[in-house]
C-alpha positions in Angstrom: 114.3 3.1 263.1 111.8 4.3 260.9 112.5 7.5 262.2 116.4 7.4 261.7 116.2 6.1 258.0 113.9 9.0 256.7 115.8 11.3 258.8 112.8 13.0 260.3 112.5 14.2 263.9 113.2 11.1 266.1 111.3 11.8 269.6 107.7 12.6 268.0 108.0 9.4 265.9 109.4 7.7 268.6 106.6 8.9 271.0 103.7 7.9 268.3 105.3 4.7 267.9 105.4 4.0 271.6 102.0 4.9 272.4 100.3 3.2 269.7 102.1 0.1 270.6 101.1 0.7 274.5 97.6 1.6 274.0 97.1 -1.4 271.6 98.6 -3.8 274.1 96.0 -2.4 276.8 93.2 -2.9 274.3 94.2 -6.3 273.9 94.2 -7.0 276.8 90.9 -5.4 278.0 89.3 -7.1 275.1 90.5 -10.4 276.7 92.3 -11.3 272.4 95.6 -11.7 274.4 97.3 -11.9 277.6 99.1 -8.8 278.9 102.6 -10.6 278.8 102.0 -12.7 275.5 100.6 -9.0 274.0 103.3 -7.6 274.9 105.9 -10.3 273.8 104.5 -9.8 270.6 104.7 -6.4 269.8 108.6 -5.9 271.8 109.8 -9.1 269.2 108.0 -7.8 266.5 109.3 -4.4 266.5 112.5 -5.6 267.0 112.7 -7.5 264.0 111.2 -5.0 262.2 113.8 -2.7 263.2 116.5 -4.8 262.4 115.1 -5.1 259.4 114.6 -1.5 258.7 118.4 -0.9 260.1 120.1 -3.6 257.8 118.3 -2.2 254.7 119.7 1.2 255.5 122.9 -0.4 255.1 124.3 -1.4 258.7 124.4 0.8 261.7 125.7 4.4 262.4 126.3 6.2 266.1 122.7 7.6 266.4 121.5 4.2 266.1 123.8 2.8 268.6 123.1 5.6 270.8 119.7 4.8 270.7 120.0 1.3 271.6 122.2 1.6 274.1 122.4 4.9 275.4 124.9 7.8 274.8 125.1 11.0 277.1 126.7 12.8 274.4 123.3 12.6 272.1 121.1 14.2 275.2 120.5 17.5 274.2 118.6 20.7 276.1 115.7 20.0 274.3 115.7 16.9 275.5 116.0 17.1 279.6 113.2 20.1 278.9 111.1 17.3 277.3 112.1 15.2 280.9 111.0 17.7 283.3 107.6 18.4 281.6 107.0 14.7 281.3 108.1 14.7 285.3 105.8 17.5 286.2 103.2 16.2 284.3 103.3 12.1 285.6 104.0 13.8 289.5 100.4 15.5 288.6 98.6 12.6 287.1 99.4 10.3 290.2 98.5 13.0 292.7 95.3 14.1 291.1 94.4 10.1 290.6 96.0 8.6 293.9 92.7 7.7 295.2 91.3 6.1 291.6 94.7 4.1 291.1 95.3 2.9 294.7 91.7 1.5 293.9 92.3 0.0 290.6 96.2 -1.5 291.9 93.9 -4.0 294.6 90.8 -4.5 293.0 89.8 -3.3 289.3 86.5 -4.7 289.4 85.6 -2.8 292.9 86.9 0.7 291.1 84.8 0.0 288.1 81.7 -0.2 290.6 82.7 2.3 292.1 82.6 4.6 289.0 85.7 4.7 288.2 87.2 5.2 284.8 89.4 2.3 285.1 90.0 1.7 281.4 90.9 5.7 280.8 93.0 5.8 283.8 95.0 2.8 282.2 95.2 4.1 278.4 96.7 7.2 280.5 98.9 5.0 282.6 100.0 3.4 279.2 100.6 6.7 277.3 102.9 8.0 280.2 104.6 5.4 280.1 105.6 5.3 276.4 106.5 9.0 276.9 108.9 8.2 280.1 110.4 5.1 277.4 110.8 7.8 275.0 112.6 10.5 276.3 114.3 8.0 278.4 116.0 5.8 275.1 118.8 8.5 274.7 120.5 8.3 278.1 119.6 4.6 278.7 118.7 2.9 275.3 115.8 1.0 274.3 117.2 -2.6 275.3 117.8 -1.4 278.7 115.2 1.1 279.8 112.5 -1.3 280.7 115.0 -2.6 283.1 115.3 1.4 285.0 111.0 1.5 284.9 110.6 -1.7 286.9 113.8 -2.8 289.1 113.2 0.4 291.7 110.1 -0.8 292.0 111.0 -3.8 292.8 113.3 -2.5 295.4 110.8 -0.2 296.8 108.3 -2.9 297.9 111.5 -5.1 299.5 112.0 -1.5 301.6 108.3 -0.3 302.3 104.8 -0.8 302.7 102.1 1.1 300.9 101.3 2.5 297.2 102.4 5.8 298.2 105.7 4.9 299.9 106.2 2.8 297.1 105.7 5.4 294.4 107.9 7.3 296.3 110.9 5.7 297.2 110.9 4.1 293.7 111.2 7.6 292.2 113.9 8.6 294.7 116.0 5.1 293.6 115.3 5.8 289.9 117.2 9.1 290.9 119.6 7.6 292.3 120.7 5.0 290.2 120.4 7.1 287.0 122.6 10.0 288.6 125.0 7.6 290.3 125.2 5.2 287.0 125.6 8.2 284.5 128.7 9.7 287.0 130.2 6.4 286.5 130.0 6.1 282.9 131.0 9.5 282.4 134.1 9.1 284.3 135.3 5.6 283.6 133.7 6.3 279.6 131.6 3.6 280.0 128.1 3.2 278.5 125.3 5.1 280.6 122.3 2.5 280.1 124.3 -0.7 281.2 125.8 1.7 283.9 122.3 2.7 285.2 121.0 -1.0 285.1 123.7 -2.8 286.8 123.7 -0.1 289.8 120.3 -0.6 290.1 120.4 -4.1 289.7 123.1 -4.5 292.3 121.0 -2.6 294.5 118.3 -5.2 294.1 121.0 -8.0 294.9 122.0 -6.3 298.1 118.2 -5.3 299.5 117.8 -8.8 299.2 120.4 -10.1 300.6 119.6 -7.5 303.7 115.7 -9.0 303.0 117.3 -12.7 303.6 119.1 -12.0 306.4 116.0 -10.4 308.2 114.1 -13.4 307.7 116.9 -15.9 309.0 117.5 -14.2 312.3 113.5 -12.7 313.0 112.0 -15.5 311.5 113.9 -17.8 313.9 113.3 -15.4 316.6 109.9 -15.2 316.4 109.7 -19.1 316.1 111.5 -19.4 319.2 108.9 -16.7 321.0 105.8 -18.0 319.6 106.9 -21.3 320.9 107.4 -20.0 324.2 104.3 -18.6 324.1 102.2 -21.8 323.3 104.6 -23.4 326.0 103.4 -20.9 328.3 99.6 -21.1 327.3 99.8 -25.0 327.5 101.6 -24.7 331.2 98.8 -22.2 332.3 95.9 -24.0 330.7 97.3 -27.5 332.2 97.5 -25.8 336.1 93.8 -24.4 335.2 92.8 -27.8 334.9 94.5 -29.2 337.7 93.0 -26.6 339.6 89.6 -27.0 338.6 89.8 -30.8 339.4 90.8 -29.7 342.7 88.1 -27.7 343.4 85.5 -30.2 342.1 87.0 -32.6 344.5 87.1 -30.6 347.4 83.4 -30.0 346.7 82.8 -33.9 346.5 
């Protein structure tokens, strides 16, 4: 907002904004003054209202604000999807030069710490490419919704595979997918891209599980079925033992 109003060049305030507001949230955190989630809710409200605030002082909204709160394909430039593939190249880096740290630090911080690992510079990191993927994402998705594109694949990724790498992976390739399949939608039925993007990927969620539900009904049941014919089975064998062994102690009487 601040950004808009003095007419200065959005993404770098918009990335300085970001990242101060990610790496202060991890600071609180670490320094144990506030929750992750109640740090968090603080700073999203709060920057809210002061954009608001900043927005209705400038007199009411224009396109490039709506754009930015909502998403607009026509205010993605070149500049901007050159700004998404270095951000790509350089977060596909960061994760493969770090896999071993992060994988460490996702089960057990305190073990990674003992282990020598840079836990609180691996997060600040973690935090800053993050604000930078929020960033350049804002124009195609909008701020209110991109939060929404970060963390739903994930969430559909972990209902699909096991493992931090499969994970990171198969999240990626649904981010893909939902971004390129939402944005062909809005572009075609001139829609907006951002609540395009979220309610693909959201109905995505809905139908892994659904698939997840159905799994568990039928295998679950299954397997109930088998381990009870299994203790059946142990109980029959374990009663004959006995018989047999009463037997045998008779016959030797």
């Amino acid at each position: 907002a601040v950004a808009l109003i003095t007419k200065s060049f959005t993404p770098i305030v918009a990335f300085v904004a970001t990242a101060t507001a990610a790496v202060s949230i991890e600071e609180l955190r670490v320094r144990r003054l506030l929750p992750g989630d109640a740090a968090l809710a603080v700073f999203l409200y709060g920057a809210l209202a002061l954009a608001v605030v900043l927005i209705s002082a400038s007199h009411g909204f224009n396109t490039t604000i709506f754009s930015y709160l909502f998403g607009s394909l026509l205010s993605v430039s070149t500049t901007d999807l050159w700004w998404m593939g270095m951000l790509a190249l350089v977060i596909v880096l960061f994760l493969f030069m770090f896999r071993f740290e992060l994988t460490q630090i996702t089960f057990d911080p305190d073990l990674a710490k003992t282990n020598g690992v840079r836990v609180h510079m691996l997060n600040l990191s973690l935090a800053i490419l993050t604000a930078g993927t929020i960033t350049v994402s804002m124009r195609v998705v909008g701020v209110l919704l991109v939060g929404a594109l970060i963390v739903i694949p994930v969430l559909v990724s972990i209902r699909v595979v096991k493992g931090l790498t499969l994970t990171l992976i198969v999240s990626s390739a649904i981010g893909v997918f939902v971004a390129v399949f939402g944005m062909a939608i809005s572009f075609y039925a001139d829609l907006a891209p951002g609540g395009s993007v979220v309610l693909i990927a959201i109905s995505l969620l809905i139908i892994v599980e659904i698939g997840a539900l159905i799994k568990r009904s039928f295998f679950g049941s299954s397997q109930l079925i088998q381990s009870s014919d299994h203790t059946h089975a142990h109980e029959f064998h374990a009663h004959g033992a006995n018989e047999n062994a009463t037997d045998d102690r008779h016959s030797h009487r």
